[in-house]
RONUMI-839430 format. One record per residue (C-alpha): x negated, y, z; residue in three letters. Coordinates in Angstrom, 1 decimal. Each point is the difference from the previous one (the first is absolute). Example, Ala and Ser with C-alpha at 12.3 -4.5 7.8 and 13.67 -1.06 7.14 Angstrom:
SITE       c1       c2       c3   resn
SITE    -12.3     -4.5      7.8    ALA
SITE     -1.4      3.4     -0.7    SER
end
This chain:
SITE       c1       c2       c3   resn
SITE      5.1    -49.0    -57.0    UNK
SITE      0.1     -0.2      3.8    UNK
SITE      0.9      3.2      2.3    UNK
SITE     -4.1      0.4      0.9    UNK
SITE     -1.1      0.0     -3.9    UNK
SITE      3.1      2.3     -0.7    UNK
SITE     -1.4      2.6      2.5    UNK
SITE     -3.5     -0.3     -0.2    UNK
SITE      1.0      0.5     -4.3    UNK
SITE      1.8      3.3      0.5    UNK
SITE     -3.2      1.3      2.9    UNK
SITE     -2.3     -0.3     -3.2    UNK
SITE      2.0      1.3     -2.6    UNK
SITE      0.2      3.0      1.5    UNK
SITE     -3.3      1.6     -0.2    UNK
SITE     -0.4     -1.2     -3.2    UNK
SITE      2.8      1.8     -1.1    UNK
SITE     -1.3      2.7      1.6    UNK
SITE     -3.2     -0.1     -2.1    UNK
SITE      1.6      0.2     -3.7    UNK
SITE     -1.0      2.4     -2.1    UNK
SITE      2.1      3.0     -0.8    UNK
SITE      3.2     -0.4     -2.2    UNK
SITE      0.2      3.7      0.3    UNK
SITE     -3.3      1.7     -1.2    UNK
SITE     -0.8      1.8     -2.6    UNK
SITE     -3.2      1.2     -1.9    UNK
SITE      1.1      3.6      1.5    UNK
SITE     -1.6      1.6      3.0    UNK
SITE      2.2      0.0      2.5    UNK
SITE      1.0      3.3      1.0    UNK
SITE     -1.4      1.3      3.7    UNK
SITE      3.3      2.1      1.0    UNK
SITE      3.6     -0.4     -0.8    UNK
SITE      2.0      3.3      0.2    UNK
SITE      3.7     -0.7      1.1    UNK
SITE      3.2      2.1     -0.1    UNK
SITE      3.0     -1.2      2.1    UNK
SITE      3.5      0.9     -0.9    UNK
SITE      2.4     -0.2      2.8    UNK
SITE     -2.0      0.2      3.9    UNK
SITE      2.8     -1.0      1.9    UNK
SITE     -0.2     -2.9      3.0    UNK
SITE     -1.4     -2.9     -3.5    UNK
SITE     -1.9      2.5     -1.4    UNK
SITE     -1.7      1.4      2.8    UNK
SITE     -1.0     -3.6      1.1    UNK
SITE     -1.7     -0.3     -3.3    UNK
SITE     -2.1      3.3      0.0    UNK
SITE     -0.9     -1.3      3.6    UNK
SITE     -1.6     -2.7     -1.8    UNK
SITE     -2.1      1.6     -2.8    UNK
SITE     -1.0      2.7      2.4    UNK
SITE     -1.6     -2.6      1.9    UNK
SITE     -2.0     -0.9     -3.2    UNK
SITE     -3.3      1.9     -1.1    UNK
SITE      0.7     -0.9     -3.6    UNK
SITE      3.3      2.1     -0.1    UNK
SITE      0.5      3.9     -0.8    UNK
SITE      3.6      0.6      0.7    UNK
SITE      0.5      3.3     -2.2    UNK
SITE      3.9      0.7     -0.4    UNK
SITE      3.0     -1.0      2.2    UNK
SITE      3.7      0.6     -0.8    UNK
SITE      3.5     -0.1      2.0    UNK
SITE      2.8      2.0      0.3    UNK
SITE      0.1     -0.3      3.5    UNK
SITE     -2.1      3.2      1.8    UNK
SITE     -0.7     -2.1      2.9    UNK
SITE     -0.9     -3.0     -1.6    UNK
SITE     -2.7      2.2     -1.8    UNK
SITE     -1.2      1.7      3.3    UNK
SITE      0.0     -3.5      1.5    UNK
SITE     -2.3     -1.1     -2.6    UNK
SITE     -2.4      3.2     -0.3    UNK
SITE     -1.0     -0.8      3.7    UNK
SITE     -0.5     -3.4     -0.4    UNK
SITE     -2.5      0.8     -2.8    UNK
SITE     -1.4      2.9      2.2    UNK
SITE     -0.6     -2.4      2.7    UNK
SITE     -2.0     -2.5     -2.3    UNK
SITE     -2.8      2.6     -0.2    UNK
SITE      1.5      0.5     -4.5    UNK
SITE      0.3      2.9     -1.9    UNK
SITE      3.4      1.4     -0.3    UNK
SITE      2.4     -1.3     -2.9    UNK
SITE      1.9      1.9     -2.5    UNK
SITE      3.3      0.1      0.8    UNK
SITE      3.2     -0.4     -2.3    UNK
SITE      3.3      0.7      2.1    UNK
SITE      2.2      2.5     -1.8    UNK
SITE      2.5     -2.2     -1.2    UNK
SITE      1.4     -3.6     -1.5    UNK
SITE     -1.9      0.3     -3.1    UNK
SITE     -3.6      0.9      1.5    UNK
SITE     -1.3     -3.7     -0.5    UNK
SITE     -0.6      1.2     -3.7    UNK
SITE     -2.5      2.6      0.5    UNK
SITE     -1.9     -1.8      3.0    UNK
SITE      0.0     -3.4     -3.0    UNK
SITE     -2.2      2.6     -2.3    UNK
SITE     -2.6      0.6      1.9    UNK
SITE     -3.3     -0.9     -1.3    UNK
SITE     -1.5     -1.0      3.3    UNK
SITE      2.1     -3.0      0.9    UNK
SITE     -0.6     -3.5     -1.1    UNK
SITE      3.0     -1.9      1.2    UNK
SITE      3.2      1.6      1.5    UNK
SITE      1.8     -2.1      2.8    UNK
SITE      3.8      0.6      0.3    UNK
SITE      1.6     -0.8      3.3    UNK
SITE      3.4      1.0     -0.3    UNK
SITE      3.8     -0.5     -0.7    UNK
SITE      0.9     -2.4     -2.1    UNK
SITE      2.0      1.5     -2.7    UNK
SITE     -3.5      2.8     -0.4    UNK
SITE     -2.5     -3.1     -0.2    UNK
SITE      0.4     -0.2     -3.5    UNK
SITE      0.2      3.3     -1.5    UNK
SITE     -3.4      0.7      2.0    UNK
SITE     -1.4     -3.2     -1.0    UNK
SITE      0.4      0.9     -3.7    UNK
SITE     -1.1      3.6      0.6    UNK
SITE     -3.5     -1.3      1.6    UNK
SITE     -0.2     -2.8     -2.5    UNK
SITE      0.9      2.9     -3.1    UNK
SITE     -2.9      2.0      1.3    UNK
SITE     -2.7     -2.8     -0.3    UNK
SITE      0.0     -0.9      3.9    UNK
SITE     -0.2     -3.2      1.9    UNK
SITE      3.4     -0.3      2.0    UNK
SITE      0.7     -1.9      3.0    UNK
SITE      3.8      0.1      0.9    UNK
SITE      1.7     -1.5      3.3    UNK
SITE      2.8     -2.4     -0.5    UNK
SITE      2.6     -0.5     -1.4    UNK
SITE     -1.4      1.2     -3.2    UNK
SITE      3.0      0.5     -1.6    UNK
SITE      3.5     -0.3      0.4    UNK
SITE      1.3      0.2     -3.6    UNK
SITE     -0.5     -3.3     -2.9    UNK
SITE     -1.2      3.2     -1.8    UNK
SITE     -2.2      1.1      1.9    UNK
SITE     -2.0     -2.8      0.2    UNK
SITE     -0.3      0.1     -3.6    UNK
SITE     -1.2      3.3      0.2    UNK
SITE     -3.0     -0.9      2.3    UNK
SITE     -0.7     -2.6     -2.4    UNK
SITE      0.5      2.1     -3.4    UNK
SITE     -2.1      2.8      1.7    UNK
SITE     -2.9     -1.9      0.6    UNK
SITE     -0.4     -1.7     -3.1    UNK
SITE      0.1      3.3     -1.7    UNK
SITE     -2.4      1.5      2.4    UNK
SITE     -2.3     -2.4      1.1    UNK
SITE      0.5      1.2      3.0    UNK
SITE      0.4     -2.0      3.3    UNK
SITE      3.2     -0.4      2.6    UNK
SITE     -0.8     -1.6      3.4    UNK
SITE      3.1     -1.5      2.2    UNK
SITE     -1.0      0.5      3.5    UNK
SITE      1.5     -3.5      1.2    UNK
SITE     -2.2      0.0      3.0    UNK
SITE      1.2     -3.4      1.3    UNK
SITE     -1.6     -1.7     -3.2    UNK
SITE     -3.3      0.7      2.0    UNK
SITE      1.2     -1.8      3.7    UNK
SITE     -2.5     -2.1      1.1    UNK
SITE      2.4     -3.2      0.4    UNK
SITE      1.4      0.0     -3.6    UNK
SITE     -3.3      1.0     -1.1    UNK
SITE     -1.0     -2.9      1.6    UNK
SITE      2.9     -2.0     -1.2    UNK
SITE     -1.1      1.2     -3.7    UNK
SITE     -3.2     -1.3     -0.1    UNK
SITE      0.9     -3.4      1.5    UNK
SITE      2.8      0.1     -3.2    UNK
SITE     -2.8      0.5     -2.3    UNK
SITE     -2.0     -3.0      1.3    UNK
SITE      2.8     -2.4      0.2    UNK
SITE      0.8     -0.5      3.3    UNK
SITE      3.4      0.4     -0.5    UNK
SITE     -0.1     -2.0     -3.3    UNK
SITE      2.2      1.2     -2.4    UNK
SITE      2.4      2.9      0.9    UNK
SITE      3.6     -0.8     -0.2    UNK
SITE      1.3      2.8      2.1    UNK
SITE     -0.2      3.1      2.1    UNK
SITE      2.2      1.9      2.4    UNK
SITE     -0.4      3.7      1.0    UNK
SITE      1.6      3.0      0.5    UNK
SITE      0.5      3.6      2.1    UNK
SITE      1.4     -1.0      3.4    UNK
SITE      0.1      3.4      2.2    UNK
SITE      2.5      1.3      2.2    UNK
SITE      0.1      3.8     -1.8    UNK
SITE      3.0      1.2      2.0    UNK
SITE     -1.7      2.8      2.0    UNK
SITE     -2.2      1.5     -3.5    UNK
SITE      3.3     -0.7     -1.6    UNK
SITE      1.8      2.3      2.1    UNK
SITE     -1.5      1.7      2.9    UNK
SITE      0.5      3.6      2.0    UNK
SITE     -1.6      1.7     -2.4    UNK
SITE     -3.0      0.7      2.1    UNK
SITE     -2.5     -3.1     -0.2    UNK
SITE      0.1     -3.2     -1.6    UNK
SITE      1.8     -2.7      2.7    UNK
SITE      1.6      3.6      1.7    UNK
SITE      3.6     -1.6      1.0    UNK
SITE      2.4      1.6     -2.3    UNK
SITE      2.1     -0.9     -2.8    UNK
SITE     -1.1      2.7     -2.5    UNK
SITE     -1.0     -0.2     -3.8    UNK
SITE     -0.9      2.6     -2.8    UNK
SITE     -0.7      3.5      1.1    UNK
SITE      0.8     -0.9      3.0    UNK
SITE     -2.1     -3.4      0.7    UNK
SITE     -3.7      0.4      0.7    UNK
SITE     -2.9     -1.5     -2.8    UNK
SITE      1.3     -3.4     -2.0    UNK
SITE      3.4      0.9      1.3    UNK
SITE      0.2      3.2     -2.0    UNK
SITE      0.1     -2.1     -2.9    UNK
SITE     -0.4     -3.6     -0.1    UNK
SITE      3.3     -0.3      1.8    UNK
SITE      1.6      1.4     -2.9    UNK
SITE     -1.0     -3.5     -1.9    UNK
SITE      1.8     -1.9      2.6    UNK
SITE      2.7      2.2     -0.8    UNK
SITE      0.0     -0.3     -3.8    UNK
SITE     -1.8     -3.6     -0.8    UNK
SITE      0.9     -3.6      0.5    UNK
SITE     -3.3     -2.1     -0.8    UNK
SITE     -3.4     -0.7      0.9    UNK
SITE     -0.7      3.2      0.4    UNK
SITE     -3.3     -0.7      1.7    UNK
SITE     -2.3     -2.6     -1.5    UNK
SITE     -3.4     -0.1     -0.1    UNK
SITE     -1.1     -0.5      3.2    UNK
SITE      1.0     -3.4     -0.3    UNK
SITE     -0.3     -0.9     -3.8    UNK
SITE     -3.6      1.8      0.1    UNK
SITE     -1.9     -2.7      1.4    UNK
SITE      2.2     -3.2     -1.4    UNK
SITE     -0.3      1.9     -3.4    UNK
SITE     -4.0     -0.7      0.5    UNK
SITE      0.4     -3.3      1.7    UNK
SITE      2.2     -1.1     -3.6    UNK
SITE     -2.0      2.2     -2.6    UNK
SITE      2.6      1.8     -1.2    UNK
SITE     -1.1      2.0     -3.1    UNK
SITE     -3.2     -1.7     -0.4    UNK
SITE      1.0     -3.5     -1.0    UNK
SITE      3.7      0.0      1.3    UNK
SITE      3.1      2.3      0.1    UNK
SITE      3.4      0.9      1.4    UNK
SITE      2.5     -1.5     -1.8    UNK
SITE      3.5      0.7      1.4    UNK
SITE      1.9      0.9      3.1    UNK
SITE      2.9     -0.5      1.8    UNK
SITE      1.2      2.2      3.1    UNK
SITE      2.7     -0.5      2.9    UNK
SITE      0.5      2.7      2.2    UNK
SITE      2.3      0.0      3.6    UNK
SITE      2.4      2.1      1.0    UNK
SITE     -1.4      2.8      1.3    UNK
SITE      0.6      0.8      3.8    UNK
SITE     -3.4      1.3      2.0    UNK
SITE     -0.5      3.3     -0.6    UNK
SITE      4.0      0.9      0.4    UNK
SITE     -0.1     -1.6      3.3    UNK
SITE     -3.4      1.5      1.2    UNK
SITE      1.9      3.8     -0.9    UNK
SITE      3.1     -1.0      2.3    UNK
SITE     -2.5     -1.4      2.6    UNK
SITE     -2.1      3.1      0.0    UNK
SITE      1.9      2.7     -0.7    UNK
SITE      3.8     -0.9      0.6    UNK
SITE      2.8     -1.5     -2.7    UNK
SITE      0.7      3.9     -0.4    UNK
SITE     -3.0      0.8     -1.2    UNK
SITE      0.1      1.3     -3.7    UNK
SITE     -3.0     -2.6     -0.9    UNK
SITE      2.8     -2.6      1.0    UNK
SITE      1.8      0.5     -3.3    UNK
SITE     -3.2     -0.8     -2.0    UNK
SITE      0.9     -2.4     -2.3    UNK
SITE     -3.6     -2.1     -0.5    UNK
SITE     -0.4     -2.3     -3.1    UNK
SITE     -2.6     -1.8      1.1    UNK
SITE      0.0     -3.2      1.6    UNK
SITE     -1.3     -1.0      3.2    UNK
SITE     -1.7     -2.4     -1.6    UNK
SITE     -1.3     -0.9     -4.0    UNK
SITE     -1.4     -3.4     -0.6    UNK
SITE     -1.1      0.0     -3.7    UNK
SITE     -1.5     -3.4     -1.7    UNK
SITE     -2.4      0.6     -2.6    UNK
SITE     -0.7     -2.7     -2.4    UNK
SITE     -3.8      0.0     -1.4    UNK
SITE     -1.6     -0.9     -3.8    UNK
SITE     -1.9     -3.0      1.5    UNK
SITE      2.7     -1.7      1.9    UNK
SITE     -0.2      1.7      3.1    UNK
SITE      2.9      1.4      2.3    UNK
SITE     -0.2      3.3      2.1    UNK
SITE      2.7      1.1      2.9    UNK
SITE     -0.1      3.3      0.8    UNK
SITE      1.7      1.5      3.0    UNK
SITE      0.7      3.7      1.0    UNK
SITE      1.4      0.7      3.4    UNK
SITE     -0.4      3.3      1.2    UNK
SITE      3.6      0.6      1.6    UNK
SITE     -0.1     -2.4      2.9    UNK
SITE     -1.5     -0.3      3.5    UNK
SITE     -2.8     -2.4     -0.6    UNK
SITE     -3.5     -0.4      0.4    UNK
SITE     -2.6      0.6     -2.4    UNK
SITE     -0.9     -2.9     -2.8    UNK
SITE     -1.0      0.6     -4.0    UNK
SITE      0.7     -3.8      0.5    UNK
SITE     -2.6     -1.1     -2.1    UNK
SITE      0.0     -3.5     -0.6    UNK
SITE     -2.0     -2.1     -2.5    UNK
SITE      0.8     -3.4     -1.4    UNK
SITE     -1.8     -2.6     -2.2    UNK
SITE     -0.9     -3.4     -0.7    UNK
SITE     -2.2     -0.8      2.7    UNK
SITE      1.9      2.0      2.8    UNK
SITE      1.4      3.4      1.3    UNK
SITE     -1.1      3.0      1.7    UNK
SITE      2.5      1.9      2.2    UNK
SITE     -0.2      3.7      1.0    UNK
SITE      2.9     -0.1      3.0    UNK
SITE     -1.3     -2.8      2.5    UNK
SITE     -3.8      0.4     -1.2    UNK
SITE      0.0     -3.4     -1.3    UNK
SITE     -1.4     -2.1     -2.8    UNK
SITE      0.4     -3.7     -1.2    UNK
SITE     -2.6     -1.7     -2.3    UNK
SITE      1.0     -3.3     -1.0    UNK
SITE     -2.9     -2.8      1.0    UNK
SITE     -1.8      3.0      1.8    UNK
SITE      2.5      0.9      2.9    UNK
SITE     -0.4     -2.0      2.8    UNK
SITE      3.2     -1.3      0.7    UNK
SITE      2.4     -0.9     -3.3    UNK
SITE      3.0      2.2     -0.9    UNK
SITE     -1.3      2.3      3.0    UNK
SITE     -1.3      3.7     -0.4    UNK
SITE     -3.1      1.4      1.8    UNK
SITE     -0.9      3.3      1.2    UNK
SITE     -1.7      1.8     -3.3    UNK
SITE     -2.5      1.9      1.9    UNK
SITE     -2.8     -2.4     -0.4    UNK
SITE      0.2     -0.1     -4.2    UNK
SITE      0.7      3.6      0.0    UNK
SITE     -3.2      0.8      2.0    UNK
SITE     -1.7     -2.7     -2.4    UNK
SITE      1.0      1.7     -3.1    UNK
SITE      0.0      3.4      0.8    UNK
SITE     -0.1      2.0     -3.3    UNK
SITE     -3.5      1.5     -0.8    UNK
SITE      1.4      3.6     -0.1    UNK
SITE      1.1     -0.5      3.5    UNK
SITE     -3.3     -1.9      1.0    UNK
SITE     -1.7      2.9     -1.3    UNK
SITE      1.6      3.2      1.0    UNK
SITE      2.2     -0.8      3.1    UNK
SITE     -1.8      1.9      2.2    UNK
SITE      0.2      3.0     -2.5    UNK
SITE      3.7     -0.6      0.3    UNK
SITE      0.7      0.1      3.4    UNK
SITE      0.8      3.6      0.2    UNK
SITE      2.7     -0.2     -2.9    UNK
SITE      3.8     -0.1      0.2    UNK
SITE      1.8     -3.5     -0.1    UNK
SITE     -2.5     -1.9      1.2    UNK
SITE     -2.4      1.1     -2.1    UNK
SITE      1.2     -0.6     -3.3    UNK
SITE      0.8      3.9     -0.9    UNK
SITE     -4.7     -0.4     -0.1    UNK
SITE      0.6     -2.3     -2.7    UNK
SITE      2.7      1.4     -1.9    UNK
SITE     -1.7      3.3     -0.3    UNK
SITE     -3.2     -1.6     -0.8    UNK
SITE      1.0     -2.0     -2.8    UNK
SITE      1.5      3.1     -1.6    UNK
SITE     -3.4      2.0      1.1    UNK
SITE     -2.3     -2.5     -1.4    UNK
SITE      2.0     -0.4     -3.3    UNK
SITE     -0.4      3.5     -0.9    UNK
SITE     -4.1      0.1      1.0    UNK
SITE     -0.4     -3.1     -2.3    UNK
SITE      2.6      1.3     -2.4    UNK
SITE      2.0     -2.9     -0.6    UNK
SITE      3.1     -1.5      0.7    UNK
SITE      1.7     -0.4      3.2    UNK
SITE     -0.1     -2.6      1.7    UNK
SITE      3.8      0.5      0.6    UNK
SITE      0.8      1.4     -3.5    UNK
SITE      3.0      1.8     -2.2    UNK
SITE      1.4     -3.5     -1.2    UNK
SITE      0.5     -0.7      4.1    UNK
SITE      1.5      3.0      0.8    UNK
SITE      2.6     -0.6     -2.9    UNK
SITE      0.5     -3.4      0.3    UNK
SITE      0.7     -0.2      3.9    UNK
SITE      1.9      3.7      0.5    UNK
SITE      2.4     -1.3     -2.9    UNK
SITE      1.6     -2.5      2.4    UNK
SITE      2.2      2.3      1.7    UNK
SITE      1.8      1.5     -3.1    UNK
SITE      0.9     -3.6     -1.3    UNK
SITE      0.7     -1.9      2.9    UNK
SITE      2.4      3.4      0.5    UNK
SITE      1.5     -1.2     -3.2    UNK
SITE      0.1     -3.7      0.7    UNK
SITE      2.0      1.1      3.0    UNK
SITE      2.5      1.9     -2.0    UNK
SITE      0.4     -2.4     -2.7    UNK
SITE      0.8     -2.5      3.0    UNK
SITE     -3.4     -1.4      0.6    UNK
SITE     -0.6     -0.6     -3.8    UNK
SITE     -3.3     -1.1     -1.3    UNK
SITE     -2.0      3.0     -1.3    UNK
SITE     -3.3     -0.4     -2.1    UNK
SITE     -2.6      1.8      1.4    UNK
SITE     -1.6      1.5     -2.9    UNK
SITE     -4.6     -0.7     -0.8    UNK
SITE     -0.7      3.5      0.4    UNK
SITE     -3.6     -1.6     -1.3    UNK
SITE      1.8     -0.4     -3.2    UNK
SITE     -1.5     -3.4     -0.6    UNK
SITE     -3.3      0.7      1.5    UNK
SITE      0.2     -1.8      3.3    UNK
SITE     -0.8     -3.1     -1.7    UNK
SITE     -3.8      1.1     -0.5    UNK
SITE      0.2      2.4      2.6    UNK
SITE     -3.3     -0.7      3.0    UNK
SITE      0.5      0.0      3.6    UNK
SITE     -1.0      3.2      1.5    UNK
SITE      1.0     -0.1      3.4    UNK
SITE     -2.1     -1.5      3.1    UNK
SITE     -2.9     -1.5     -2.3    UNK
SITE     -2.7      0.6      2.5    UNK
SITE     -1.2      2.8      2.7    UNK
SITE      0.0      3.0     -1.9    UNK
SITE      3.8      1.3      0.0    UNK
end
C-alpha cells in the first residue's frame, strides 16, 4: 500500500467507525439526571465538580472534606453555578460513611489521598453506588483485591479516573492500533515524567510556593503524598502512562500482565532541592527519602508484548508520559511528535511529523465532543473522563474504564516495590479477572458515546 492509499484508508475509516451501533446500550431507559456526591473537594476534586456543574444532566447533592475551606471553596462555586445548595458532611475522618447512604446519589466520586481511596471506594460500592475514584486506586496488592472482591459481590461499579486514557493523540493512536496501521504490536513505552519538586515540598502556602516544606507543614499533595517519597521505593505512580498502552495492547480483554521486573536509582533530587531551598541546616535536610529519582519497570505481556514504564518525578525535567508505540509496520513516538510507517513514510528509516495521521484519525469521541471539551482541565480530557463515568451510570452499565482496570494498573506500584527489594526480581502480576480476560470484550473507545 502506497503512502496516498494509506491515508486516504484511515480518512474513511473514521466516520465509519463513528457510525457503529452501540456496544453499550441496553433495553433500559436511560436515566434523565445523574445525582453525584464527591468525597474530598480539594484543588482535584474541585476541578471535577467544576465539570458536572457545567452539565444539565448532573444534581450534585452531598460533598465531603475535612478541610473547612475546601468546603466553603466549593459551596461558592456551586452558588455561582445558579445550583441548589449540597448537603454537607465535614465533622470528621469518618463522615464519607454517612454522605455514601444517602438515597439521592447515584455515583460518588472520590478525589482524595491515596491511602482513603479505597476505604471510600468500598464504602460507595457497599451502599449500592457507582464510584469513580482518582488514581492511583490503590496502593496495597490487597487492596486491589478488595475492589475486585467488592464488586463481584455487589454488582456494583468502580471507575478509575485515568483521564489521559481519553487524550486525543493516544486516542488517536488507539484507533489506528485497532485498524492495523501499526501491524502487529510488539511494544510500548510510557510513563509519569514530571518535575514534582515544588508540590513535593513547597512553603506551605500554594502549590510551586518556594519552600522546602512537607506534612503539616507543606501545602495540598505535599501534606501527604511526600510522605510516599518518604516511605516507598517503586512505581508509585502508574496509570497515567500504562492507561492508554493498557488499551492500545488489550489487557484484560484478550491479553494480560504477566510479570515485572523494577530497577530503581539512587535517590538524590528532592535532598538536594531541600539544601538548595531552604539551607543544608534545614531539618527537611535529614529526610532520608526511599524513593528513587527515577523507576524504570519492564512489564512483560500474555501475548508476547513488552512494556517499559518510567516514573521520574524527583528531577528537573520537562514534561513527557513518553508514550511510544511500536509494531510491525512502524512506530509512533510521543517526545519529537514523530511517526514512521514502513512503505508509507516518505523517506525510508526516516520519521515524519505525526500531526497529519493524528488529524486523519482523530478518535470519534474527540470528533464529536471537542468543542464541549474545551473548557475542561488537561486539555480537555477531565470532559471525557467525567462523562464516561456520567454516561455509564444513565445507561446503567459498565464503565468504560472499569474495576478490573483500576486493579490491574494501581497494582504496579506495590510489586515493582517488591521487585526492587528483592533486587529487581521478576514478580507475577496476578489476573485479577481470575481467568476472565480471555472472553472479556473491549469496552473502551468503541465509538462516540463515552
Amino acid at each position: 500500500m502506497n503512502r496516498r492509499d494509506f491515508i486516504q484508508k484511515a480518512t474513511m475509516v473514521g466516520p465509519a467507525l463513528g457510525m457503529m451501533p452501540s456496544l453499550y446500550s441496553n433495553e433500559a431507559k436511560m436515566a434523565d439526571k445523574v445525582r453525584l456526591g464527591f468525597i474530598g473537594v480539594g484543588l482535584r476534586g474541585r476541578s471535577h465538580l467544576e465539570q458536572a456543574l457545567f452539565r444539565q444532566d448532573v444534581e450534585v447533592n452531598a460533598i465531603c472534606d475535612i478541610d473547612p475551606a475546601a468546603i466553603n471553596i466549593s459551596l461558592e462555586q456551586i452558588k455561582k453555578s445558579g445550583r441548589k445548595a449540597p448537603a454537607v458532611y465535614s465533622k470528621g475522618e469518618e463522615e464519607f460513611l454517612n454522605l455514601v447512604k444517602r438515597d439521592d446519589l447515584d455515583g460518588i466520586l472520590i478525589a482524595t489521598p491515596w491511602q482513603w481511596h479505597v476505604p471510600m471506594t468500598l464504602a460507595a460500592m457497599k451502599a449500592g453506588k457507582y464510584a469513580a475514584v482518582e488514581v492511583s486506586a490503590t496502593v496495597t496488592l490487597q487492596d486491589s483485591w478488595d475492589l475486585v472482591d467488592t464488586f463481584e459481590k455487589t454488582g456494583s461499579h468502580c471507575m478509575i479516573l485515568e483521564n489521559v486514557c481519553y487524550r486525543r493523540d493516544v486516542m488517536a493512536i488507539l484507533k489506528m492500533v485497532r485498524e492495523g496501521m501499526f501491524g502487529e504490536m510488539t511494544y510500548a513505552h510510557c510513563g509519569y515524567q514530571h518535575d514534582l519538586r515544588s508540590v513535593k515540598l513547597n512553603d506551605g502556602k500554594s502549590n510551586g510556593g518556594v519552600g522546602v516544606e512537607f506534612g503539616e507543614k507543606g501545602f495540598s499533595e505535599a501534606k501527604w503524598r511526600t510522605q510516599h517519597s518518604v516511605d516507598r521505593n517503586g512505581d508509585i505512580y502508574p496509570t497515567h502512562g500504562l492507561g492508554p498502552v493498557a488499551h492500545w495492547l488489550d489487557i484484560n480483554r484478550g491479553n494480560r500482565f504477566s510479570y515485572l521486573t523494577s530497577t530503581a536509582t539512587k535517590s538524590r533530587g528532592l535532598h538536594k532541592y531541600i539544601v538548595d531551598h531552604g539551607g543544608k541546616d534545614h531539618p527537611n535536610a535529614k529526610v532520608n527519602f526511599k524513593l528513587g529519582d527515577i523507576v524504570t519497570t519492564v512489564i512483560q505481556c500474555h501475548n508476547g508484548e513488552n512494556i517499559v514504564l518510567v516514573h521520574d518525578t524527583n528531577s528537573p525535567r520537562p514534561y513527557s508520559l513518553a508514550f511510544r508505540a511500536q509494531g510491525t509496520n512502524g512506530i509512533w513516538m510521543n517526545d519529537g511528535h514523530s511517526i514512521y510507517i514502513e512503505g508509507v513514510s516518505p523517506k525510508e528509516h526516516t520519521a515524519e511529523p505525526d500531526k497529519a495521521y493524528l488529524d486523519k484519525n482523530d478518535h470519534p469521541l474527540w470528533a464529536k465532543y471537542a468543542k464541549d471539551a474545551e473548557s475542561a482541565g488537561h486539555g480537555g480530557i477531565d470532559y471525557f473522563v467525567l462523562r464516561g463515568f456520567i454516561e455509564s451510570i444513565k445507561r446503567k452499565t459498565a464503565p468504560p474504564i472499569d474495576v478490573y482496570d483500576a486493579a490491574t494498573w494501581s497494582a504496579i506500584s506495590p510489586l515493582s516495590e517488591l521487585s526492587i527489594a528483592k533486587g529487581s526480581a521478576p514478580i507475577e502480576i496476578p489476573d485479577f479477572t481470575r481467568g476472565k480476560w480471555k472472553t472479556n470484550k473491549r469496552i473502551f473507545g468503541l465509538n462516540d458515546e463515552y
